[in-house]
N, C-alpha and C positions, 0 to 999 in steps of 0.2 A: 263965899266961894271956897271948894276943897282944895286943900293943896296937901303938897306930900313933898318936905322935904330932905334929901340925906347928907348924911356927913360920914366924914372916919376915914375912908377910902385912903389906902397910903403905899407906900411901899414897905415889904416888909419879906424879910428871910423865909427860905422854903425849914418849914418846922415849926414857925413863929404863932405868932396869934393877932389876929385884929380884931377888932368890935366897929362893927358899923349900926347907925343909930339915923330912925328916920322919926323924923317929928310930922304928925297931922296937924291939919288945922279946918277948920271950918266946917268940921261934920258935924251934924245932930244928933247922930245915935251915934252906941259903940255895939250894933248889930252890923260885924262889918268881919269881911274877910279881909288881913291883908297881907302881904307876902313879899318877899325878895325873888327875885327873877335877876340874872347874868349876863352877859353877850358878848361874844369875842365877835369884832369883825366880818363879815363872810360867814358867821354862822350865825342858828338859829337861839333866840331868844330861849331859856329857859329856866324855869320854876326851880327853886331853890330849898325854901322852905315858907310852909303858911302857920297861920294863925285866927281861930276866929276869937274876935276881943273878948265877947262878950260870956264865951265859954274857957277858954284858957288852953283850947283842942292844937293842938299841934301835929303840923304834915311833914314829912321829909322827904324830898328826892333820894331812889336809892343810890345816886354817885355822893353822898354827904359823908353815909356810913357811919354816923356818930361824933363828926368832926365841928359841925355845926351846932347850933341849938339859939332857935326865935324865942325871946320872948317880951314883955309888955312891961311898962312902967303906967300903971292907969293916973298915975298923981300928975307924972308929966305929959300923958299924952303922946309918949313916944314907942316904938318896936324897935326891939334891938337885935343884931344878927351877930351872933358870937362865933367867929369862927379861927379856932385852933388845929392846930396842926397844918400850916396851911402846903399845898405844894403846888408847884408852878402851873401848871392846867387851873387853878384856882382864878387865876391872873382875868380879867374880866371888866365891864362897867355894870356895878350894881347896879339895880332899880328896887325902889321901893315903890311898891302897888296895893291899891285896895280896892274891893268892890263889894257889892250887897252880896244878902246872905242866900243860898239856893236850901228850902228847908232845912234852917236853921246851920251848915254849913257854908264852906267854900265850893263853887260849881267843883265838879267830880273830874273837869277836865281843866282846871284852875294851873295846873303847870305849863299847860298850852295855851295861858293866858285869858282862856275863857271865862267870862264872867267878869274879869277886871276892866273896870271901867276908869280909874283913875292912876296916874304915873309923875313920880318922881322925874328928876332932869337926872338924875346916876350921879354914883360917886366910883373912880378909878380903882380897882384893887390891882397890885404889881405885886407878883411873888416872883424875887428871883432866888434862882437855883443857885 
């Protein structure tokens, strides 16, 4: 069975840096998109940054601006979301996500969740100001 789960998620100063780290489990291939997606409350879920494993391709939302950066540990199995500089609109419930690949990427509309088929239970990020 695939599961997807994360960690890191904490509180942490506006300026600071956190690392959030999602472990796979139970996949066959590493033909796989998979991504961080955010969600405050009352609003809409969204696309963060992606990764296809099996190319090393990287996508960014442009509210990231440089602040972020996904990348993969293939020994452990894990996707890591490195994000510095953080500031309070940051503040959110991670999810880590994966789904198959759409010719040889992630679906072209993967921000807006399409294509993902499988979800993380989230991990908390607090940036206070």
């Amino acid at each position: 069975q695939e599961m997807l789960e994360e960690s890191g998620g904490d509180s942490v100063r506006s300026g600071g840096s956190l690392n959030l780290s999602c472990e796979k489990s139970g996949f066959s291939s590493n033909a796989l998109c998979m991504a961080w997606f955010r969600q405050v409350p009352g609003r809409e879920r969204e696309g963060v940054a992606s990764i296809v494993l099996n190319k090393d391709y990287t996508h960014y939302s442009d509210f990231i601006k440089g602040r972020f950066t996904i990348s993969q540990d293939k020994n452990k199995g894990t996707v890591t979301l490195e994000m510095n500089n953080v500031r309070p609109e940051d503040t959110a419930m991670y999810y880590c996500a994966a789904g198959p690949l759409y010719i040889g990427f992630c679906h072209y509309l993967w921000q807006q969740g399409r294509g993902i088929e499988w979800w993380g239970k989230g991990t908390q990020v607090t940036v206070d100001s």
